[in-house]
C-alpha positions, 0 to 999 in steps of 0.5 A: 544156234547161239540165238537158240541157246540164248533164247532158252536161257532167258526163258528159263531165267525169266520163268525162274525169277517169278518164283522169286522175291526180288531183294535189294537195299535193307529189307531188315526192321530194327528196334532196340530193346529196353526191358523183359517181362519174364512172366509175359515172355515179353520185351519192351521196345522203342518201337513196334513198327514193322513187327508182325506175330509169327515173325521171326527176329533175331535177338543180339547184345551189341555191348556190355562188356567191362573193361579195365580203365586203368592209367597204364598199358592194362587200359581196354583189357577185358575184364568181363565180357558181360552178355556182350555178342549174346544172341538168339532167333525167336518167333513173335507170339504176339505183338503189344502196344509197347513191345513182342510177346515171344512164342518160347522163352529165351535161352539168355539173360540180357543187359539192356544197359549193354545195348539189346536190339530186336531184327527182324529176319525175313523169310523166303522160299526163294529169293533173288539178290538184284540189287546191292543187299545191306543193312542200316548202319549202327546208329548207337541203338540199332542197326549194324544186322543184316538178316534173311532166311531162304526156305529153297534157292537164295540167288545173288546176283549183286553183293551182299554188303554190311562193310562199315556198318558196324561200330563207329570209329573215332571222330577226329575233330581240335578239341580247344587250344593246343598247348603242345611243346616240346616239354609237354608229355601226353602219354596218358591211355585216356583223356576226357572229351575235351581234353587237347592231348589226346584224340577220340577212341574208336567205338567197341563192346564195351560203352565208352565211360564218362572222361575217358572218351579221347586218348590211346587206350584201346577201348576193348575192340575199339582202336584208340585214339592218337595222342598229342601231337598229330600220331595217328589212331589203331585200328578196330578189331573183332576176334584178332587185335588191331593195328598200332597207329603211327608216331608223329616225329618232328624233326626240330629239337623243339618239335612237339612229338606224337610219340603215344600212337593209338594202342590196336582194338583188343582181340574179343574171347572166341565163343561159338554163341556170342557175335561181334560186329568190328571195332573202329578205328581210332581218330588221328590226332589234329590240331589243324583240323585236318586229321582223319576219323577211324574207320568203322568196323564191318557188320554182321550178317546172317545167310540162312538157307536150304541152297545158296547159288552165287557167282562172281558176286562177294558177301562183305563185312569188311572194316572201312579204310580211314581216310589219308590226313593232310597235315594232323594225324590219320585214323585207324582202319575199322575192324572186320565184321562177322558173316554167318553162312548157315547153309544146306548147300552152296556154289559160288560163294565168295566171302569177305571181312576184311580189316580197314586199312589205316589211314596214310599221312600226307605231309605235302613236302613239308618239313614234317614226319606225321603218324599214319593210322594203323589196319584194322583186325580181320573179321569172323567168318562162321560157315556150315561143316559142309561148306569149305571156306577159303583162308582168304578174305579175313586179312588184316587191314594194311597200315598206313604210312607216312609220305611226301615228306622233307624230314624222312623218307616214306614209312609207317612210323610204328603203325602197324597192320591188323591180325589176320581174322577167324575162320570157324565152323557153326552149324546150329544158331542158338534159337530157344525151344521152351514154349511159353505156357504156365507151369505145369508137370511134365513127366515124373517117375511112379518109383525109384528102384535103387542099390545101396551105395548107389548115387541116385537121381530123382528128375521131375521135367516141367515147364512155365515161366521162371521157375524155381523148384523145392524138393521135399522128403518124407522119412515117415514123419511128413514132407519136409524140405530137402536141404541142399547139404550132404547127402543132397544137391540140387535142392533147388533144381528140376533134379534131385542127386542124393549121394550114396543112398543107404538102407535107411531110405528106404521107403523113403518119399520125395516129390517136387514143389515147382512155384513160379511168380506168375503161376500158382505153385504146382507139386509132384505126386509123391515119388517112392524110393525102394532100396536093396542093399550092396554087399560089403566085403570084409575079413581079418585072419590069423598067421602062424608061419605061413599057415593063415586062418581067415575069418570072413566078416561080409555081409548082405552078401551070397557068394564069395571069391577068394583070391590069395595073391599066389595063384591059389583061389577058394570059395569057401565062407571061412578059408585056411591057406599055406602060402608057398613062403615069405613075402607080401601077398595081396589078399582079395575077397569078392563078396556078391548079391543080386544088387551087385558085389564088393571087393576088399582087400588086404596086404598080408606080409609073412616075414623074415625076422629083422636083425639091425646093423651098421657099419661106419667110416671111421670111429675116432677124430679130433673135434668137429669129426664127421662120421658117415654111417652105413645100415647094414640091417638085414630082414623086413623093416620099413623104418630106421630110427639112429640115436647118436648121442653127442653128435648133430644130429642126435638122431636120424631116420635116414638110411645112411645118415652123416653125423658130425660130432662137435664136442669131445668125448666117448659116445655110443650109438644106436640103430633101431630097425622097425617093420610089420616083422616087429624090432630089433635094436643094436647099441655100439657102446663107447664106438666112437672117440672124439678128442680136442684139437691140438693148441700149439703155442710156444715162446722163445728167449736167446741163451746168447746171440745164437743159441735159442731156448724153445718152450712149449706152450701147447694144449691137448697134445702128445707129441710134437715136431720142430721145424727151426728155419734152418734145416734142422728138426726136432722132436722134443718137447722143449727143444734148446737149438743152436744156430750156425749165423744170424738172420731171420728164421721162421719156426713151425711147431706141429702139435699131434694127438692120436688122431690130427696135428695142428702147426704153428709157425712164428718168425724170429731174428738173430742180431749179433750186437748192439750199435750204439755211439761211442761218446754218448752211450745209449741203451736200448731194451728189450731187444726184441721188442713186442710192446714198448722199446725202453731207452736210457742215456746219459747226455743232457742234451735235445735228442732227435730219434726216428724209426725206419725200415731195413729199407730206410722208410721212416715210420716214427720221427720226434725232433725232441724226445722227451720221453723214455719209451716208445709203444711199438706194439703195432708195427709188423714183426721184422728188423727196424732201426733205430736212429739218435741225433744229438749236439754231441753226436748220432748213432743207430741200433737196430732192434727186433719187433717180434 
């Protein structure tokens, strides 16, 4: 039984596979793309061979893009992406000697500096993968595509696998001497070609500029290059970022480090219409010529078909690994591809465009720590709505690590693995439409029936070969051109929108000038505009009370609605209305025509009247005084205008302002209240009183050693109140107090007015005689003291003083006093002696320093 079944299954497959065209290997053409003849619809190509007319091919930018190539962390940012990953399928019309005639214009605009290929894209009825099925790997020019389309059944039977294929990674390779030291710093984000400190980026979107082809900068999708000494390279990327590659640390004090790894390929903008193949890997750092080159990135594929049948078998467009260094730094892994699985129907499919991963970084036991590379990004998988795609396949590349080595224990050193990839759906390849044929109208409309106050749109459809397009307007005075101002725009355009179109057009013309630098210019019959006018509503009234006349001033207009804002309606031209009391009513009238209808409306306020007020915290103060002032305005306002004069600030249209009055004096204040009900003001004259502060000051002098005469010095003050130190008060003006002992008495006089007090406090001493020596007499005055203590003595002889504290510190010494004086003003307020030394004798005195 088994014998019979498999003979019918080998039957069928056998029947099956004469259907089919047996494909394997590269079955795509290639040719790179140098210019576009837009009045031929023909590109010029490096080579025509193996294109035939009525082929299709597939159109691609492979890069363009411009990058920032500045000297810090910015360095590979993209700054435009340009026409980068642009692409289409077209048709051959014909194929000429230097190029292909395409049978419909393109839908982009290309950069044939950013690398443009033509790819030829094969089509089947049914076709049968018995071989492995790949592309030719991008050379720089071409390749990096593989492209087919299947009508019926697509059966694979062996992969299909553009992995590495895509853009190159960086080649490690000494560049001249090596003059690394442990002093030396190679933390630059590019260096040119043959500059030792830093090695090759890998290859991106984005052309690598002049002086700038080494060095740890990204260059857009491309991993950078690792720097001086032996770090290791980042990996490529596609629509996520690449790793970062590895630090070389040498462990000696004077090692030469590699602290500046490779930066990981920038992640691409996503766009639905542009296509990436992988960024590569950036180059390890070498000095011995063992480092290891970045992996390339994947390809791009494209699987077009009605019904694809797989089965254990994978779609590839996976970045490549970097190989492991053996003494210099490793590569980074290269990017994942793209896969564009556009298909009616599938089973089996397997998908991978995974990222490369970096290279590991032997360092053979010896006494090393070299940088290992880091993964590559995860690539792009585009698949059709009906397909479901497994989030598997689109990982990131893993990053390499550092190992056999003496100095440190197995690592990555920083490097670091590649994003996980994209999944999106695509449905729809970008293809153009617009058949390649001369210029020509298509279609026009014979009149234009239009509404006043509409926004109208006049489109003329026409085709040819790059067009341009001039409106013309005739107002009654002949054609003349449109300018692309207000009333109009896109002059300049297949349509013509003029905004909100008036009366005065009408029978108005216009028609379309459409030139072309291939054909000669062809022009629209004339295209007549028609216009009826809208309605415009409008009204004003009377109101005496709440009784309110409305006067109807509408026009173009037929019937109106009247809707008073109280429930209450009328269709009468010119209505009366009672409103059921005061308030504010919104008043709306619809005024209608054939053409369509307008609604004005108008707030009416009916209300009560205004009566302005305030209250106030508090009317009297000593200067500066705040006062808060509270609106106590009754009726319908909305604005307050406050005048405080003499106060800050000098007026306010706040509701509750704060004032605070600096100056003393009496001041009115004012409060106007303002609203659709009319003014009302309120004046408080004389409201406010502001007085000065209180300035207490005053002397004393001592009637004997314990009686005290007080005078009172003190400004903008009625009453006053006396504290002497000892318990005792006073209320008088200048007070005479007697103290029970000698000491030292702080004195507080508080000075009052009707509406504050200010206090005062001072310190004074008591001292009940005079020490002095009994053989050498020696006065000593005034006592107290503020400025300069005067002495006097009878003696002949060399005096020695000196100045000390109650404490005993000396604070003035002289060992021959000539002088009669001693300025005292700066010492503290307190009790001092004074101490005396003479052949004849010594003495002290104390003294008060006020």
């Amino acid at each position: 039984m088994r014998l019979i079944v498999t003979l019918i299954f080998l039957t069928f497959s056998s029947v099956s596979a004469f259907c089919q065209t047996q494909i394997s290997g590269i079955i795509n053409q290639y040719a790179a793309v140098t210019a576009y003849d837009a009045c031929n619809n023909e590109f010029s190509l490096s080579s025509t061979s193996g294109f035939t007319p009525g082929m299709k091919v597939i159109i691609i930018q492979m890069q363009g893009a411009q990058i920032n190539t500045s000297n810090d962390a910015t360095f590979g940012n993209i700054t435009s992406i340009g026409q980068a990953g642009k692409y289409e399928t077209a048709e051959i019309l014909t194929v000429s000697p230097g190029g292909i005639v395409l049978k419909h214009f393109p839908v982009n605009t290309y950069d044939f500096n950013g690398k443009v290929q033509v790819v030829s894209l094969p089509e089947y009825d049914a076709a049968h993968v018995n071989g492995t099925l790949t592309c030719a790997s991008w050379n720089g020019l071409t390749g990096g595509v593989l492209a087919l389309k299947v009508s019926g059944q697509l059966i694979t039977d062996a992969n299909i696998d553009v992995s590495g294929k895509g853009f190159r990674g960086g080649i490690s390779d000494v560049a001249g001497t090596n003059n690394c030291s442990f002093i030396t710093n190679a933390n630059d984000y590019s260096y040119e070609q043959s500059n030792w400190r830093g090695a090759p980026k890998g290859e991106g979107i984005a052309l690598i500029s002049a002086n700038h082809e080494n060095g740890r900068g990204a260059q857009a999708n491309g991993g950078g290059g690792g720097n001086d000494h032996n770090s290791g390279g980042g990996g490529g990327s596609n629509l996520t970022a690449g790793g970062q590659g590895g630090e070389n640390n040498e462990p000696s004090t004077f090692g030469c480090d590699g602290a500046f790894p490779g930066r990981g390929g920038k992640a691409i903008p996503t766009a639905s219409d542009r296509i990436y193949m992988g960024g590569g890997g950036g180059a390890g750092h070498e000095n011995n010529g063992v480092g290891t080159n970045g992996g390339n990135g994947g390809g791009i594929v494209f699987i077009i078909a009605d019904e694809f049948m797989g089965s254990e078998y994978t779609i590839k467009a996976n970045g490549n690994h970097a190989a492991t260094a053996a003494g210099d730094g490793a590569g980074g892994g290269g990017g994942g591809g793209t896969i564009i699985f556009n298909v009616l129907s599938a089973s089996g499919y397997h998908f991978e465009a995974t990222g490369g991963n970096g290279g590991d970084a032997n360092n053979g036991n010896a006494d090393r720590c070299l940088g290992p590379g880091g993964g590559g990004s995860g690539g792009r998988i585009m698949a059709s709505s009906v397909i479901t795609v497994p989030p598997t396949g689109i990982s990131g590349g893993v990053a390499g690590t550092s190992l056999n080595s003496t100095a440190c224990s197995n690592s990555n050193n920083g490097a670091t693995s590649g994003t996980t990839g994209i999944i999106e759906t695509l449905d729809n390849l970008v293809s153009g439409n617009e058949p390649f044929a001369p210029t020509a109208i298509i279609d026009q409309p014979e009149v234009i029936f239009a509404c006043a106050g509409e926004n109208l749109l006049i489109a003329v459809d026409a085709e040819g070969v790059s067009l341009t397009y001039q409106w013309q307007l005739d107002d009654g005075n002949g054609f003349e051109n449109v300018p692309n101002n207000a009333p109009f725009s896109g002059a300049n355009t297949a349509s013509l929108q003029v905004n909100t179109i008036d009366a005065s057009f009408n029978n108005y013309q216009f028609r379309l000038i459409v030139s072309s630098e291939c054909f000669d210019d062809v022009v629209s019959s004339p295209i007549p505009v028609v216009v009826a006018p809208l309605p415009e509503a409008q009204f004003t009234f009377m109101a005496e009370d709440l009784t309110v006349n409305f006067e109807n001033l509408s026009t173009n207009a037929d019937t109106f609605s009247w809707n008073f804002g109280d429930s209450q309606q009328s269709a009468e031209n010119d209505p009366e209305h009672t409103f059921p009391g005061y308030g504010t009513y919104v008043v709306m009238l619809t005024a209608s025509n054939d053409c369509g209808q307008d609604i004005f409306m108008m707030e009416i306020s009916l209300l009560v009247p205004i009566v302005a007020g305030f209250n106030y915290s508090d009317a009297g103060g000593c200067a500066p005084f705040e006062v808060q002032f509270t609106n106590a305005t009754t009726g319908t306002y909305d604005q307050l205008e406050w005048n405080f004069p003499g106060g800050t600030p000098v007026s306010s249209n706040d509701e509750n302002p704060v004032v605070i009055y600096a100056t003393p004096g009496i001041y009115d204040v004012s409060l106007t209240a303002t609203g659709s009900a009319g003014e009302n003001v309120f004046t408080s004259e004389n409201l406010v009183e502001i007085l000065p502060p209180p300035t207490p000051a005053f002397t004393w002098e001592m009637l004997d050693d314990l009686t005290v005469s007080f005078t009172n010095n003190s400004q903008n003050a009625l009453n006053y109140n006396w504290v002497f130190g000892d318990g005792s008060t006073s209320t008088a003006t200048d007070p005479i107090h007697e103290y029970t002992a000698p000491g030292d008495y702080e004195v507080t006089l508080n000075a009052q007015n009707n509406y504050c007090g200010v206090s005062l406090s001072q310190g004074i001493l008591l001292v009940t005689g005079i020490e002095t020596p009994e053989l050498h007499p020696l006065n000593l005055f005034p006592n107290p003291v503020e400025h300069y203590l005067n002495l006097e003595w009878e003696f002949t002889q060399k005096i020695k003083v000196q100045i000390t504290t109650i404490q005993g510190k000396v604070i003035y010494k002289d060992d021959d006093l000539h002088n009669n004086s001693i300025d005292v003003s700066r010492l503290a307020s307190g009790l001092y002696f004074f101490k005396f030394e003479h052949e004849g004798g010594s003495g002290q005195i104390k003294f008060n320093k006020l």
